[in-house]
C-alpha atoms as an extended CHARMM CRD file, in Angstrom:
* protein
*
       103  EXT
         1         1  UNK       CA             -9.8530000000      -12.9430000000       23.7540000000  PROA      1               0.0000000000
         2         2  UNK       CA             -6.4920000000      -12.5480000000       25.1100000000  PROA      2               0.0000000000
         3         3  UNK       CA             -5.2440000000      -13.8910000000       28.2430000000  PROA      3               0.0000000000
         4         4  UNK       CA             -4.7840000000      -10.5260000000       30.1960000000  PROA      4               0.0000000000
         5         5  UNK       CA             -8.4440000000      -10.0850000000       29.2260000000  PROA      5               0.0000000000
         6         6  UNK       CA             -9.5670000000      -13.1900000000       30.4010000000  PROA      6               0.0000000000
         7         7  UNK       CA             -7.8230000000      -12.4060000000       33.9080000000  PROA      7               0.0000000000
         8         8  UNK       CA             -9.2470000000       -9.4640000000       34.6210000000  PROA      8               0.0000000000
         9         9  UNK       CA            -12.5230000000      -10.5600000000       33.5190000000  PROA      9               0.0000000000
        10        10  UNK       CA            -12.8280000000       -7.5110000000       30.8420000000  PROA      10              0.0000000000
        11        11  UNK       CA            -12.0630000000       -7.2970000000       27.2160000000  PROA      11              0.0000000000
        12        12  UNK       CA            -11.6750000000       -4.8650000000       24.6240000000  PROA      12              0.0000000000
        13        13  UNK       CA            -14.3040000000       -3.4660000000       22.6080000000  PROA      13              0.0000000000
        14        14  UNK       CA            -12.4650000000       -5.0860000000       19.5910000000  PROA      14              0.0000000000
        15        15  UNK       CA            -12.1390000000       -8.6890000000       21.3180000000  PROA      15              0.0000000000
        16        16  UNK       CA            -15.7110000000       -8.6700000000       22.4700000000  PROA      16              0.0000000000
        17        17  UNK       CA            -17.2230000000       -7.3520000000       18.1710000000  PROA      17              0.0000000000
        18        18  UNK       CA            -14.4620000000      -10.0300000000       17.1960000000  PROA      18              0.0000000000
        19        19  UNK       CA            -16.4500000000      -13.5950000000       19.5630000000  PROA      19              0.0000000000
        20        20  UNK       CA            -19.2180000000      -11.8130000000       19.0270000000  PROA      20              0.0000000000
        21        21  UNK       CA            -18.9730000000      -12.3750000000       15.2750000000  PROA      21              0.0000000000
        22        22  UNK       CA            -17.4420000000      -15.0580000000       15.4740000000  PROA      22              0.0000000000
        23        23  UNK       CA            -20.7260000000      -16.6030000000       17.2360000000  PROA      23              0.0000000000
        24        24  UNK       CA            -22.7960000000      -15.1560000000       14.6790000000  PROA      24              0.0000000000
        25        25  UNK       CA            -20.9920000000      -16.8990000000       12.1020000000  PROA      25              0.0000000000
        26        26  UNK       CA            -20.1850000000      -13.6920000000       10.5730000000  PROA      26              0.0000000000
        27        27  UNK       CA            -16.2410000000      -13.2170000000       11.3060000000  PROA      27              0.0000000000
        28        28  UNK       CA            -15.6370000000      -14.0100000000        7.5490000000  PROA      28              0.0000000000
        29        29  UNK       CA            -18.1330000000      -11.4630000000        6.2180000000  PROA      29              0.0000000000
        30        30  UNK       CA            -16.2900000000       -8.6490000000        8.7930000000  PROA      30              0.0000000000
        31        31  UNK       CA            -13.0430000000       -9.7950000000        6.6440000000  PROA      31              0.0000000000
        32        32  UNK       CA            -14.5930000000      -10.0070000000        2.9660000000  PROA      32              0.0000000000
        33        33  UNK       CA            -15.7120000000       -6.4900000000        4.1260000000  PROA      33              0.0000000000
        34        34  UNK       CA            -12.4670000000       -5.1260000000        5.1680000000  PROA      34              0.0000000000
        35        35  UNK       CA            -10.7960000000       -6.4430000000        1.9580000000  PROA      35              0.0000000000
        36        36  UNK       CA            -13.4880000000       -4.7730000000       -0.7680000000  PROA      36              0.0000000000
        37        37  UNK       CA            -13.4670000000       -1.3100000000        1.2960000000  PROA      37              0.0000000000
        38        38  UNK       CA             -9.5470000000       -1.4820000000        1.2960000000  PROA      38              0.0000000000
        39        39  UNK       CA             -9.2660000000       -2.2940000000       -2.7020000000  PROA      39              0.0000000000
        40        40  UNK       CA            -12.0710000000        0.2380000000       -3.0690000000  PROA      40              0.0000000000
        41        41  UNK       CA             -9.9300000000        2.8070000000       -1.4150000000  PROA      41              0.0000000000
        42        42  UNK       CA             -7.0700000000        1.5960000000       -3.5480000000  PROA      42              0.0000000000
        43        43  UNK       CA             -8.7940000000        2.1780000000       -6.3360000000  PROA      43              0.0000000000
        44        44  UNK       CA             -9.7280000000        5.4280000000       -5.7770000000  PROA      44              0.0000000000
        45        45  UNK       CA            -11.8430000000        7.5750000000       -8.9730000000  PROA      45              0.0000000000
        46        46  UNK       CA            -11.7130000000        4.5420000000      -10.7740000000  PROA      46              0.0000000000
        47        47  UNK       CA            -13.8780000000        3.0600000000       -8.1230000000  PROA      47              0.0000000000
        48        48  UNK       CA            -16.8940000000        4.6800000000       -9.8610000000  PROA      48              0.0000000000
        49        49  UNK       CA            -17.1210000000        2.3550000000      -12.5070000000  PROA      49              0.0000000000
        50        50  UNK       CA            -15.1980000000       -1.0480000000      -11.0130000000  PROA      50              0.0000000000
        51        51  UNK       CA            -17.0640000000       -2.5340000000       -8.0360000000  PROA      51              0.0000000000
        52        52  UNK       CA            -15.7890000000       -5.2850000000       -5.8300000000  PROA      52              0.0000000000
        53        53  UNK       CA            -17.5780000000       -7.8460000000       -5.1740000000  PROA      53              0.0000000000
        54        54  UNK       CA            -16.7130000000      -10.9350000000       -3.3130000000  PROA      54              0.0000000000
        55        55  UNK       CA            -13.7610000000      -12.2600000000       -1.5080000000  PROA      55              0.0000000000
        56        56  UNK       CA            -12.8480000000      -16.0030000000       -1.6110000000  PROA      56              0.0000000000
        57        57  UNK       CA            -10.0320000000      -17.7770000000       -0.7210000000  PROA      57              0.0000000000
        58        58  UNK       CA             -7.5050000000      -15.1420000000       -1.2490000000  PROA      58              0.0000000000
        59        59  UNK       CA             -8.9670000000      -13.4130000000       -4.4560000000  PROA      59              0.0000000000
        60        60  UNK       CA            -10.5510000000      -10.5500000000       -5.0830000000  PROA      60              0.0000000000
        61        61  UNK       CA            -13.5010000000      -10.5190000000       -7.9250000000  PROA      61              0.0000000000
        62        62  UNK       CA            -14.1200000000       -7.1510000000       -9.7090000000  PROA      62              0.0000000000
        63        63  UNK       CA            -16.9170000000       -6.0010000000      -11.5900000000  PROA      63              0.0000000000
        64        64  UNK       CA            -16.1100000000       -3.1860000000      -13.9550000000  PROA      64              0.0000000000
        65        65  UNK       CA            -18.3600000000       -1.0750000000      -16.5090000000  PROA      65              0.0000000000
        66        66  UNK       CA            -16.9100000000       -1.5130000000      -20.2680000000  PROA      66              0.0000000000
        67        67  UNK       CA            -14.3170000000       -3.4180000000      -21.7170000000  PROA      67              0.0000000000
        68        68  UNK       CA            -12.0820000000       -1.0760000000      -22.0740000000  PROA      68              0.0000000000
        69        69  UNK       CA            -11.6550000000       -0.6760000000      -18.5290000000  PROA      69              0.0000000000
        70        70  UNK       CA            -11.4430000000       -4.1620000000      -18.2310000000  PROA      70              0.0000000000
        71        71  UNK       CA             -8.3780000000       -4.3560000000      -20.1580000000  PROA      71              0.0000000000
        72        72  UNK       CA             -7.0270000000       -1.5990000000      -18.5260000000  PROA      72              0.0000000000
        73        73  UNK       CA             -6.8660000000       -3.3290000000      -15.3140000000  PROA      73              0.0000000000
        74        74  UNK       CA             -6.0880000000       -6.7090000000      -16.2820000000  PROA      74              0.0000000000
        75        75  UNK       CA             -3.2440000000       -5.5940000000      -18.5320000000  PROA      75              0.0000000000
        76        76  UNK       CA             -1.8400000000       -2.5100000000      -16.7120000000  PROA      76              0.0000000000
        77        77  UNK       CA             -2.6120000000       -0.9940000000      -13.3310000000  PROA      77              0.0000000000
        78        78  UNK       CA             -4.8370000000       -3.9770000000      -11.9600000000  PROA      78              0.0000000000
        79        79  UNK       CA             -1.6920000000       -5.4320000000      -10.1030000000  PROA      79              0.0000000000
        80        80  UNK       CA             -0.4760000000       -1.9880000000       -8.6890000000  PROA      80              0.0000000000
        81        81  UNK       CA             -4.3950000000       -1.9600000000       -7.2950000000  PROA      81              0.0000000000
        82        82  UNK       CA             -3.8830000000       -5.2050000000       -5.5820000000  PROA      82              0.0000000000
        83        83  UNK       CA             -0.8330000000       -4.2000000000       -3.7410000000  PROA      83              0.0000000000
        84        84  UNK       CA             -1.9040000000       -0.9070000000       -2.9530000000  PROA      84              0.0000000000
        85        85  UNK       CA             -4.9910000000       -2.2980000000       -1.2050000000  PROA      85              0.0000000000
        86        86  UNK       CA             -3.1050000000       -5.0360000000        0.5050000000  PROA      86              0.0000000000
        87        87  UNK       CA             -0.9990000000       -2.2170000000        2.1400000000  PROA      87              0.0000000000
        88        88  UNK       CA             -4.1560000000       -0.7720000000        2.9560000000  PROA      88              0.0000000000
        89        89  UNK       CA             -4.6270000000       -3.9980000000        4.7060000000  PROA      89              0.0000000000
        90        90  UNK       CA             -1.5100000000       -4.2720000000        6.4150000000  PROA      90              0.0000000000
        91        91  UNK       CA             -0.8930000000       -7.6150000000        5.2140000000  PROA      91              0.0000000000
        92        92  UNK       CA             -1.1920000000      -10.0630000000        1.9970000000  PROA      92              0.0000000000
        93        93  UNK       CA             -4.3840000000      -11.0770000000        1.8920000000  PROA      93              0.0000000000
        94        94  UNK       CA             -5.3130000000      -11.0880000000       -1.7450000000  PROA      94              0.0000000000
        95        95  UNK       CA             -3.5160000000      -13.0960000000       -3.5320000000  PROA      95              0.0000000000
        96        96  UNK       CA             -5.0060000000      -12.5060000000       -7.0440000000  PROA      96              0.0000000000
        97        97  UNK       CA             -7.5910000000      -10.1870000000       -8.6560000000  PROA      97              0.0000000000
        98        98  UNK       CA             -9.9840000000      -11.4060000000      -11.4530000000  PROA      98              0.0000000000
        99        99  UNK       CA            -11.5230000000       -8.2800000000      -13.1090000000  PROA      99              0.0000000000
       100       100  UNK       CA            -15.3710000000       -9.1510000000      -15.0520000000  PROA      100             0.0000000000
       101       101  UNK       CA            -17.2420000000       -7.1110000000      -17.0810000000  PROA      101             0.0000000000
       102       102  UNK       CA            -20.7590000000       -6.4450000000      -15.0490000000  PROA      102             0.0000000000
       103       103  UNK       CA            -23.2760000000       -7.9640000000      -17.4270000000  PROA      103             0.0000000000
């Protein structure tokens, strides 16, 4: 919580979700959360058929429905995904994205 918070004895909404995960141990699920919804936005239609899946350390895995979409993203627009969802984000937070074909 912030200071100001802490003086008058009240916090935000936002502060008190944020210790109360925190507690929980569940701040870094609230974040691998926020990062799959934003590349899922990102991705947009092609979201039907490429799922993310888990957040680690800065990347990003991806499972996708046929190879040929797999190429598609590792080879062309997969990068323009990853920066479109980071401005989703507001910041940098995935670093790289590795795109598998769901078995």
């Amino acid at each position: 919580m912030n200071p100001a918070s802490e003086r008058r004895g009240k916090a935000t909404l936002a502060e008190a979700i944020q210790v109360w995960l925190s507690q929980a141990g569940l701040a870094g699920a609230a974040k691998e959360t926020r990062v799959l919804a934003a590349w899922t936005r990102a991705a947009g239609p092609t979201a039907k058929r490429a799922r993310p899946v888990r957040f680690q350390r800065g990347v990003l895995t991806v499972e996708v429905s046929s190879s040929a979409l797999l190429h598609e993203l590792s080879s062309f627009t997969g990068e323009a995904l990853r920066k479109a969802a980071n401005r989703g984000l507001g910041s940098d937070r995935i670093d790289r994205i590795v795109y598998k074909q769901k078995s």
